[in-house]
C-alpha positions as CSV (number, residue, x, y, z in Angstrom):
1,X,0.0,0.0,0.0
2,X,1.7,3.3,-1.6
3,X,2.1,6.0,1.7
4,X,-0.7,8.5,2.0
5,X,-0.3,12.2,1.2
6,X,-2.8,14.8,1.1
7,X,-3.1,17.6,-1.2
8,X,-5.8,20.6,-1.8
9,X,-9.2,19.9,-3.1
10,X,-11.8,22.2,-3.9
11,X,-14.8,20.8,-2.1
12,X,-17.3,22.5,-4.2
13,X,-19.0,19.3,-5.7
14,X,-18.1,17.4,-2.5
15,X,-21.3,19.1,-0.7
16,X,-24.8,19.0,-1.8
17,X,-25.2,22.8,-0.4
18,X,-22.9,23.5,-3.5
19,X,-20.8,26.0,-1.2
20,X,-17.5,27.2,-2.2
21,X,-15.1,25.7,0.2
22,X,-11.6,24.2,-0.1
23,X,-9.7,22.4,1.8
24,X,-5.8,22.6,2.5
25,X,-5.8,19.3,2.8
26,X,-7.8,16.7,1.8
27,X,-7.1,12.1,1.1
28,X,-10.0,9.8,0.0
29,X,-10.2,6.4,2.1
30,X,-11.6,3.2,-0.4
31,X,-9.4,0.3,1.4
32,X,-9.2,-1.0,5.1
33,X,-5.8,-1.1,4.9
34,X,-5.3,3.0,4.2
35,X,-6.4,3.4,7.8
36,X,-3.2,3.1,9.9
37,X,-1.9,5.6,7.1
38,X,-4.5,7.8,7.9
39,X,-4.1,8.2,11.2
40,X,-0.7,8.5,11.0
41,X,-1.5,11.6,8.6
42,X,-4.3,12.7,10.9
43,X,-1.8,13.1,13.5
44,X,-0.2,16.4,11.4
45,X,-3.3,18.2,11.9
46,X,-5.2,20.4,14.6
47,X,-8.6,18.6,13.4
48,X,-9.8,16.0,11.1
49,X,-13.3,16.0,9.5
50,X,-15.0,13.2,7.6
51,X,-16.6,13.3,4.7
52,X,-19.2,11.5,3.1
53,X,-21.7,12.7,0.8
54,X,-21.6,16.1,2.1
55,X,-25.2,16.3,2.4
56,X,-25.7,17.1,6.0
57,X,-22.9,19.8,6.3
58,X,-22.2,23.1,6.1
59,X,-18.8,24.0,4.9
60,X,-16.7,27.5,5.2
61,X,-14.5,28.6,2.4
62,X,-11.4,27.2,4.5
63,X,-11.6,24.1,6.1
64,X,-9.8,23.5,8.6
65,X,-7.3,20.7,9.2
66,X,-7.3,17.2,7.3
67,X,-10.4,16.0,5.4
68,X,-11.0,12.5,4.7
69,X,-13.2,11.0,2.6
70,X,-14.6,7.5,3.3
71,X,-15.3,5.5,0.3
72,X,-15.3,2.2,1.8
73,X,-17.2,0.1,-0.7
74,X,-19.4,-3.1,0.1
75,X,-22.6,-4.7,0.8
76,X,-23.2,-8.2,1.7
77,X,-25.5,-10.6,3.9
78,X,-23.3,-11.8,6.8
79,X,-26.4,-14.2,8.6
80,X,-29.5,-14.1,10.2
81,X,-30.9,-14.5,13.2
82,X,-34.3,-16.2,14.3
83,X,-35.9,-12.6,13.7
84,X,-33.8,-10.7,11.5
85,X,-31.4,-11.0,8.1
86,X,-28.1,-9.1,9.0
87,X,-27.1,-7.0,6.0
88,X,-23.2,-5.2,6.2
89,X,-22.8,-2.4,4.7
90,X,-19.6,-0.5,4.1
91,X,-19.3,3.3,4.5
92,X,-19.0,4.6,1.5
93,X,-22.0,3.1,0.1
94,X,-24.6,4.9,-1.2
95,X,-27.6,5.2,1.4
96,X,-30.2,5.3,-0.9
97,X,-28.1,2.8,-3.1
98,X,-28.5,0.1,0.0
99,X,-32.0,0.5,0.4
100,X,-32.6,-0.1,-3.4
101,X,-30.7,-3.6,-2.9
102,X,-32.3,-4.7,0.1
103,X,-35.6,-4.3,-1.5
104,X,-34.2,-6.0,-4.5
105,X,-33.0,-9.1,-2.4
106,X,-36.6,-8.9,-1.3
107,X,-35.5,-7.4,2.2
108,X,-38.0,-5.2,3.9
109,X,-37.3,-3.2,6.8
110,X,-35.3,0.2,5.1
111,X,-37.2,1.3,2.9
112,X,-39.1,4.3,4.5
113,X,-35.8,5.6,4.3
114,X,-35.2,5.5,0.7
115,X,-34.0,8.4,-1.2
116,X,-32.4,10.1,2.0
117,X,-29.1,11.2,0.4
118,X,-25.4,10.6,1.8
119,X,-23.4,7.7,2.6
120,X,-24.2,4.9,4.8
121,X,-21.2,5.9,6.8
122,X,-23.1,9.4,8.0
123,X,-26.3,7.5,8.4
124,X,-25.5,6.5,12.0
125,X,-23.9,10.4,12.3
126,X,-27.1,12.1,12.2
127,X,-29.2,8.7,13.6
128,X,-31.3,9.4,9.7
129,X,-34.9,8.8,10.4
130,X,-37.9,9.3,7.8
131,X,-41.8,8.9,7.7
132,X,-41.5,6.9,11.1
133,X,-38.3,4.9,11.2
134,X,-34.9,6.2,12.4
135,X,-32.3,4.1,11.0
136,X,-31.1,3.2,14.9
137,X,-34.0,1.2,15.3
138,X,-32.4,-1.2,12.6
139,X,-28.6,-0.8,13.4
140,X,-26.9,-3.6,15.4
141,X,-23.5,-2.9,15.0
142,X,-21.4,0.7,14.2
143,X,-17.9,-0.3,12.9
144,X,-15.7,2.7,13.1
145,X,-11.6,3.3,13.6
146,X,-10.4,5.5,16.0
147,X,-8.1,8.1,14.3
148,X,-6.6,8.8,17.6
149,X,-5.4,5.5,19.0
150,X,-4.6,3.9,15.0
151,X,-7.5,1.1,16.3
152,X,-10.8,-0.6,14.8
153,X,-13.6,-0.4,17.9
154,X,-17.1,-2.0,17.4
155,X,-20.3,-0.6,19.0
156,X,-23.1,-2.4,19.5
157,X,-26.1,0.3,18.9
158,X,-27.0,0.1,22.2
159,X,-23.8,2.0,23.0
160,X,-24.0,4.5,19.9
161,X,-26.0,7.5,22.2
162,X,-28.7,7.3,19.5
163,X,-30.9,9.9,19.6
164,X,-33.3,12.4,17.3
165,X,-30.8,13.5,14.9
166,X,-28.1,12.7,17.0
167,X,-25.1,10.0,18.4
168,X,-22.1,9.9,20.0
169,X,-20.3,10.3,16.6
170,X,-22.0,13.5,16.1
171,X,-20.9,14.5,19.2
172,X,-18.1,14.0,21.2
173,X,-17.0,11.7,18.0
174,X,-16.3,14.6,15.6
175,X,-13.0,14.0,14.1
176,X,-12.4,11.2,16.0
177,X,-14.1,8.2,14.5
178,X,-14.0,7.3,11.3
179,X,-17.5,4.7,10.6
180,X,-16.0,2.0,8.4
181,X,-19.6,-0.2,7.8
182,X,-22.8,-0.7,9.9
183,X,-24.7,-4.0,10.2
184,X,-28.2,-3.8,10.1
185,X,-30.9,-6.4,11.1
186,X,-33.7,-6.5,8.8
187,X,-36.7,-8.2,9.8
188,X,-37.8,-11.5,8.5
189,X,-41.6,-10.7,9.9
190,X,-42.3,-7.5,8.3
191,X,-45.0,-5.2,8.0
192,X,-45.3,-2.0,6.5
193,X,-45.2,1.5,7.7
194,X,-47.8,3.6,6.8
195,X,-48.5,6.2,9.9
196,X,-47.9,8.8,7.9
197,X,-50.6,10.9,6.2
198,X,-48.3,12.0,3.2
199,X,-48.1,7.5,3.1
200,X,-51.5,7.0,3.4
201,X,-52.8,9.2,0.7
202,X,-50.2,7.9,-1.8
203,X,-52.4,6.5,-4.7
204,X,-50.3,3.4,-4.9
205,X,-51.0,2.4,-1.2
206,X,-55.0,3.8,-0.8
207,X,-56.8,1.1,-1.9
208,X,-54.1,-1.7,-1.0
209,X,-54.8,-3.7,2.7
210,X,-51.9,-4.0,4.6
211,X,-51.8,-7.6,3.9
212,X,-51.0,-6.9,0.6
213,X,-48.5,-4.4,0.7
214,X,-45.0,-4.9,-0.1
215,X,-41.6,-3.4,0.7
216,X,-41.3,-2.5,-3.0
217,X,-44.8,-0.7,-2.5
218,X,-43.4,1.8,0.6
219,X,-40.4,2.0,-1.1
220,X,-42.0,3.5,-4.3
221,X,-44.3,5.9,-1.9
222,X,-41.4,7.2,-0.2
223,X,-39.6,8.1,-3.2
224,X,-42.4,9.8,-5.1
225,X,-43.5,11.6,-2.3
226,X,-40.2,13.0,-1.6
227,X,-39.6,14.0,-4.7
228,X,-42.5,15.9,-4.8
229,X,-41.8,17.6,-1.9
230,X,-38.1,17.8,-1.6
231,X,-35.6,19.5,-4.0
232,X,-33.4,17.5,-6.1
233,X,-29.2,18.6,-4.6
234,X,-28.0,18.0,-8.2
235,X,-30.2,20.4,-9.5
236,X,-30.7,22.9,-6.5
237,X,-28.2,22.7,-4.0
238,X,-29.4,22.1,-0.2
239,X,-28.9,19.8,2.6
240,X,-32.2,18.4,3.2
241,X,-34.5,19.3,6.3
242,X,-32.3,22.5,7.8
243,X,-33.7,22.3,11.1
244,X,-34.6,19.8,13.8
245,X,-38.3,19.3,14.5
246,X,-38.1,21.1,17.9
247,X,-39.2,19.0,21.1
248,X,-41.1,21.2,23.9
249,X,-43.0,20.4,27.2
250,X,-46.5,19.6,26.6
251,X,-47.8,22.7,28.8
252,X,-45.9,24.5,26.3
253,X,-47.1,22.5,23.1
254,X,-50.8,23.1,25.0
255,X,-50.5,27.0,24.9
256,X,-49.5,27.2,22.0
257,X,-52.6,24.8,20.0
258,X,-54.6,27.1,22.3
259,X,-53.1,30.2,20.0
260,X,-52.9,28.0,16.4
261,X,-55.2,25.2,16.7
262,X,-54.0,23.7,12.9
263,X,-51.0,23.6,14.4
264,X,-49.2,20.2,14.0
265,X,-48.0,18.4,17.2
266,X,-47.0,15.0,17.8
267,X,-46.9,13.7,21.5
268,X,-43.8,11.9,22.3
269,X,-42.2,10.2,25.6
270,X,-41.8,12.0,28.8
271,X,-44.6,14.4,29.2
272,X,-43.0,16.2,25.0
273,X,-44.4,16.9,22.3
274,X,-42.5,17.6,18.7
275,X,-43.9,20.4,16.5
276,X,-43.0,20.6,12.9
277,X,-40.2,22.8,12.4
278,X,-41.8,23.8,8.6
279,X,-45.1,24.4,9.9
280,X,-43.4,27.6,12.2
281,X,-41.3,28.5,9.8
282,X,-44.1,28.9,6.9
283,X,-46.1,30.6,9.5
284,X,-43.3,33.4,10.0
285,X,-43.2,33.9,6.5
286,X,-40.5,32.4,5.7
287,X,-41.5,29.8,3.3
288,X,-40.2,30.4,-0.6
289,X,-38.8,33.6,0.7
290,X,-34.8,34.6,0.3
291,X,-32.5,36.3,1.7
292,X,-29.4,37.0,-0.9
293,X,-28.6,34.0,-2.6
294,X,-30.3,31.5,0.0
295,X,-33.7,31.0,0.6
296,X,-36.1,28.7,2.3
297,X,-37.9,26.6,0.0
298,X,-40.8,27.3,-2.2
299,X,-42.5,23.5,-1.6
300,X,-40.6,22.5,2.1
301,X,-40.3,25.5,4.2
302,X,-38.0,23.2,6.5
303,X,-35.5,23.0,3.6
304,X,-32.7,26.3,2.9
305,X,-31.7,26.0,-0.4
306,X,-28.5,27.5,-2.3
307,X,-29.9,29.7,-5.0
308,X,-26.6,30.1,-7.1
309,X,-23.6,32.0,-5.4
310,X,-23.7,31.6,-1.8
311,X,-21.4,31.2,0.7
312,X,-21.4,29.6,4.5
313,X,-21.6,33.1,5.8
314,X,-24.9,33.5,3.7
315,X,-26.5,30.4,5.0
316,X,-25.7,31.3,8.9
317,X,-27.2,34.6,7.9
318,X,-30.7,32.9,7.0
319,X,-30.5,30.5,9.8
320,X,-29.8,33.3,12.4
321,X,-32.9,35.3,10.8
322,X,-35.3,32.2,10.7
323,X,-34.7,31.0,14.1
324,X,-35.1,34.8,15.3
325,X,-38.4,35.0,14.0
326,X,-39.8,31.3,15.0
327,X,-38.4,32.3,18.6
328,X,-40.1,36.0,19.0
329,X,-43.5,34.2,17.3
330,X,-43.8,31.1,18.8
331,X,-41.0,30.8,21.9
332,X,-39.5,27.7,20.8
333,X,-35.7,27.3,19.5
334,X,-34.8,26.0,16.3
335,X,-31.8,23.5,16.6
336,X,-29.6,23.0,13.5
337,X,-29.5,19.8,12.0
338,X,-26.6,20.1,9.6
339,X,-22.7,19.9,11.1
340,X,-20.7,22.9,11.3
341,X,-17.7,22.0,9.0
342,X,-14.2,23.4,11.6
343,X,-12.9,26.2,9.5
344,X,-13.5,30.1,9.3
345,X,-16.9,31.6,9.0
């Protein structure tokens, strides 16, 4: 295995926000074996940031220290339980890519989250969840390297801090772990998931009973309702849902259906409820409007979009407005869902 250098890249194309960024120094990751290399490499830097699709991130014009791109590729069965098929996936496989192939193998149990964009190796980063699966509910197994100590750890997803939007690799992981593959458990009893309104009204599920719906059938839903809804990145650059659906007390979520009665709310453990993040947002006017080159979208209020031009510091200008607004209308705080790339805003 040659020794690893890095070298400059212009990270333009390498996020779906299409923002102008570069880094100093940047080495793509498609063998096991690279990794001790890369961590020796790693160790020349102040900070290391991992890159998959780019689609969940937010990049300055500098980034700072090393950036590495995983494109580990793979997918394979590796056994089954008495409940579950166990799929392995390698990082830098396409997410929407796996899902396709599991439904082709005729393995249900993903495919609510087809046509999310990104890797499989950021789909455990962000904990990806869709029309009423998160992916966590699925993973059995994270496998990552640790940068740091030059070592391959294995975490069962019990010990992965999964939560909305969130893990311990989004965390106090940042830089630190690089996810290699995940192993997923997909059910051999399935049955679809159809909670969702936006599911329910989808002509090719109406008039179907449950009994007779198939993977293949959610899997078509998902897609054509999110394309519907959702901008394409190749054609308009964005980085999907902006915001996190906020969570507030219920005495809260209470007052506040006592001031906007259409108001969607959906109850949730612990005495919570989660509101819909592009509900408020359209409400404060916000939806299809811009501000400079970035605007919130015309279709999905929840989703900024890069109109041609923009830089991080125009996107962090529209967030800062948008969450201003939703705060002095509603009282609830809008939480970021994209990383924050290191670097200088």
């Amino acid at each position: 295995m040659p020794v690893l250098a890095a070298a400059p890249q212009d990270l333009r194309a390498l996020n779906t926000l299409g923002l102008p960024a570069r880094a100093a120094a940047f080495v793509a990751v498609d063998a096991l074996a690279q990794l001790p290399g890369v961590s020796r490499l790693a160790r020349q830097y102040a900070s290391a940031l991992v890159l998959g699709g780019g689609s969940n991130l937010v990049l300055p014009d500098e980034v700072d220290g090393l950036v590495i791109a995983a494109r580990l590729p793979g997918v394979r069965r590796v056994g089954e339980t008495d409940d579950a098929v166990l799929v392995e996936a390698a990082a830098g496989e396409s997410w929407h890519g796996l899902v396709q192939w599991c439904v082709a193998q005729g393995l249900g149990g993903l495919e609510n989250l087809a046509l999310i964009p990104g890797t499989v190796g950021a789909a455990p980063v962000q904990n990806i969840g869709a029309y009423g699966l998160e992916v966590a509910e699925r993973l059995v197994q994270v496998h990552a390297w640790d940068l740091a100590a030059a070592q391959a750890v294995v975490w069962p997803a019990g010990e992965c801090g999964f939560a909305y939007r969130d893990s311990r690799f989004k965390q106090a992981g940042q830089g630190r772990w690089l996810i290699t593959s995940v192993v997923l458990a997909l059910p051999k009893a399935w049955a679809p998931r159809m909670e969702y309104p936006d599911l329910q009204r989808h002509a090719g599920l109406q008039d179907k009973p449950a009994a007779q719906v198939r993977p293949q059938d959610i899997f078509d839903a998902v897609c054509a309702v999110r394309r519907a809804k959702l901008p394409d990145p190749a054609v308009l650059g964005n980085a999907g849902s902006f915001f996190k659906n906020p969570v507030v007390a219920d005495a809260q979520a209470d007052a506040l259906q006592q001031r906007f009665p259409e108001m969607p709310r959906y109850r949730v453990a612990d005495g919570q409820s989660k509101l819909a993040a592009g509900w408020l947002i359209d409400r404060c006017g916000w939806k299809g409007r811009a501000l400079g080159p970035v605007a919130m979208h015309e279709r999905q209020a929840l989703v900024m979009v890069n109109r041609g031009g923009a830089s991080a510091a125009d996107v962090l200008r529209l967030e800062a407005a948008v969450r201003a607004d939703v705060l002095a209308g509603f009282g609830v705080s809008l939480e970021r869902e994209p990383i924050l790339a290191p670097g200088r805003y």
